[in-house]
C-alpha positions in Angstrom: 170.4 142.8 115.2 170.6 144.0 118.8 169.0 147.5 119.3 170.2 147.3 122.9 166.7 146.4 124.2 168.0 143.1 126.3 170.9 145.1 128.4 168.3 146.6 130.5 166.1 143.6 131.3 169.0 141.2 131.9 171.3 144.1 133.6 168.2 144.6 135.7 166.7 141.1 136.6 171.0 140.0 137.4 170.8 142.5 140.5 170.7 139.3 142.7 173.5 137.6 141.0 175.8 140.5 142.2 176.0 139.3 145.9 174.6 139.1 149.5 172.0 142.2 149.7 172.7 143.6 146.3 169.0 144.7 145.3 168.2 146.0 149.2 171.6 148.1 149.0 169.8 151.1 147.5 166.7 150.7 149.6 163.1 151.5 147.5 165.1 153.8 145.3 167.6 151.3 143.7 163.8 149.3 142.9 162.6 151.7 141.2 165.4 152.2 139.1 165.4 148.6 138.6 162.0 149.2 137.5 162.7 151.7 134.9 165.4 149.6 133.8 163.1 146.8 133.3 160.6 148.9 131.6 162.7 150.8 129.3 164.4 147.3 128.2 160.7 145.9 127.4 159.9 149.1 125.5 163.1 148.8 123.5 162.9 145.2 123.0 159.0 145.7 121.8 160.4 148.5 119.4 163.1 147.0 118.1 161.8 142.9 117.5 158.9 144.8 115.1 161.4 147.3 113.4 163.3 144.2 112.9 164.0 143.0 108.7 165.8 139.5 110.1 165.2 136.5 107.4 163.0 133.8 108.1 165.6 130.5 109.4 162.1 128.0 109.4 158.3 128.2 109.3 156.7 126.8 112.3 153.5 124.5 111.9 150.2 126.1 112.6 149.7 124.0 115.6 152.5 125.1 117.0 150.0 128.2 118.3 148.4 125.6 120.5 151.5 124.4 122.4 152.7 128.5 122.7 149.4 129.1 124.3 149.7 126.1 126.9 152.8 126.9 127.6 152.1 130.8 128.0 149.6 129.8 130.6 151.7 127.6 132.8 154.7 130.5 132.3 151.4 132.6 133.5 150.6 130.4 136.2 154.3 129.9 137.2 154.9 133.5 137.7 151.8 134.1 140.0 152.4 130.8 142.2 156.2 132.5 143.0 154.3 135.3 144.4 151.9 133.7 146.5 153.7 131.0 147.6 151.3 128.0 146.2 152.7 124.5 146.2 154.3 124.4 143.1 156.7 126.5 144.9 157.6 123.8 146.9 158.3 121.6 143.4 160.5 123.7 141.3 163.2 126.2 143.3 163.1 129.4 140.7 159.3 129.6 139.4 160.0 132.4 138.2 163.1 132.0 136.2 161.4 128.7 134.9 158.1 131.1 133.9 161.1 133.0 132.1 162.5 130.3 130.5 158.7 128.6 129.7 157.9 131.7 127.7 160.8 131.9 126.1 160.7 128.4 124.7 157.1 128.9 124.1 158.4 132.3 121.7 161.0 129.9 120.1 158.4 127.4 118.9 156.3 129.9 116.6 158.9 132.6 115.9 161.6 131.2 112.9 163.2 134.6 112.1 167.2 135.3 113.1 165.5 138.1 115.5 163.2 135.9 117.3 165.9 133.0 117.9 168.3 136.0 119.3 165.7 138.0 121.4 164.4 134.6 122.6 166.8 132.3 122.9 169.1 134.9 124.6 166.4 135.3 127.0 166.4 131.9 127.8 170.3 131.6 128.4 169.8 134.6 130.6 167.5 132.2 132.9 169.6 129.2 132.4 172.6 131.3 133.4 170.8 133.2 136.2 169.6 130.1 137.9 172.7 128.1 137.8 174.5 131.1 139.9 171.8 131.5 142.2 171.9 127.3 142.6 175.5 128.4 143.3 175.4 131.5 145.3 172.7 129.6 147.9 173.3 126.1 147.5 170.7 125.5 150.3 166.8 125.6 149.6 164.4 125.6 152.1 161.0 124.2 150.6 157.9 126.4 151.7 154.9 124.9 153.7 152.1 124.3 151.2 149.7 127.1 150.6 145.9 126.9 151.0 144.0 126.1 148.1 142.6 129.6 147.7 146.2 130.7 146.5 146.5 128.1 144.3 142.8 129.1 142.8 144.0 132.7 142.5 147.3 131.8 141.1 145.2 129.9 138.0 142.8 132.4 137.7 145.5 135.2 137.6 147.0 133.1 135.1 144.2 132.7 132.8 142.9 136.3 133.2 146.8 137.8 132.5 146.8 135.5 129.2 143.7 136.8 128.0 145.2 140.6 128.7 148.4 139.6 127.2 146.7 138.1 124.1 144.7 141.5 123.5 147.8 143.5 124.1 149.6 141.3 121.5 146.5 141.6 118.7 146.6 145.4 119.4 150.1 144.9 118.2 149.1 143.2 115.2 150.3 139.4 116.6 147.7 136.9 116.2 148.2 134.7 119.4 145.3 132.6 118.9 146.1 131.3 115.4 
């Protein structure tokens, strides 16, 4: 039951996959219509997973919640430390595509309907794909130099303060996050 939501998003976030300079080749202006890409994919994804009437394949175990919500917070956490750099960086080559794929696993855990295992575990393909071309493209990985503690502080406390936003967005939606 694709509503077309994903195109976006993936089309989007595979800019660097085309080549050498692909996302700079339009300057600020191709960003920001990455950016409205990205955005419009979210909205449609958002719209479409709730309008969705997909049957139920299993029924996850309550305390499933609790490994979603560790998870969540490293994908959090994983996300932030690619921005600034903090030594996790220096651990695992694409933090952000493993933030990707971290949330996407976590959604596969307490989701069991046919729309969740699409939305999701396309998703997660996506990142599996994405950084097996990248590993490809640029073979060669230069480790950063470790970042000061303060980054890695901010990093976690992004992380924590992001999950709590993200949590009140999804009960506004009517999810339960917590349990």
């Amino acid at each position: 039951m694709d509503r077309g939501g994903t195109g976006p998003v993936v089309g989007g976030a595979s800019v660097q996959a085309a080549g050498p300079g692909a996302p700079g080749r339009d300057g600020d202006a191709g960003k920001g219509l990455v950016t409205v890409g990205v955005l419009a994919g979210v909205v449609l994804m958002v719209v479409g997973y709730r309008g969705n009437t997909a049957p139920d394949l299993w029924y996850p175990p309550a305390f499933l919640t609790h490994v979603n919500n560790l998870l969540m917070l490293l994908a959090f956490y994983l996300y932030a430390a690619s921005g600034m750099k903090t030594r996790i960086t220096g651990i695992i080559r694409h933090p952000q595509l493993t933030a990707v794929k971290t949330w996407a696993v976590a959604h596969l855990l307490v989701n069991g309907d046919l729309a969740s295992v699409v939305l999701f575990g396309g998703i997660l393909a996506w990142a599996v794909v994405e950084v097996i071309l990248i590993n490809r493209a640029e073979p060669a990985w230069t480790r950063p130099a470790p970042a000061p503690i303060g980054k890695e502080i901010g990093a976690v406390v992004g992380a924590v303060v992001v999950m709590g936003l993200v949590g009140m967005v999804h009960s506004w939606l009517g999810v339960r996050p917590w349990g």
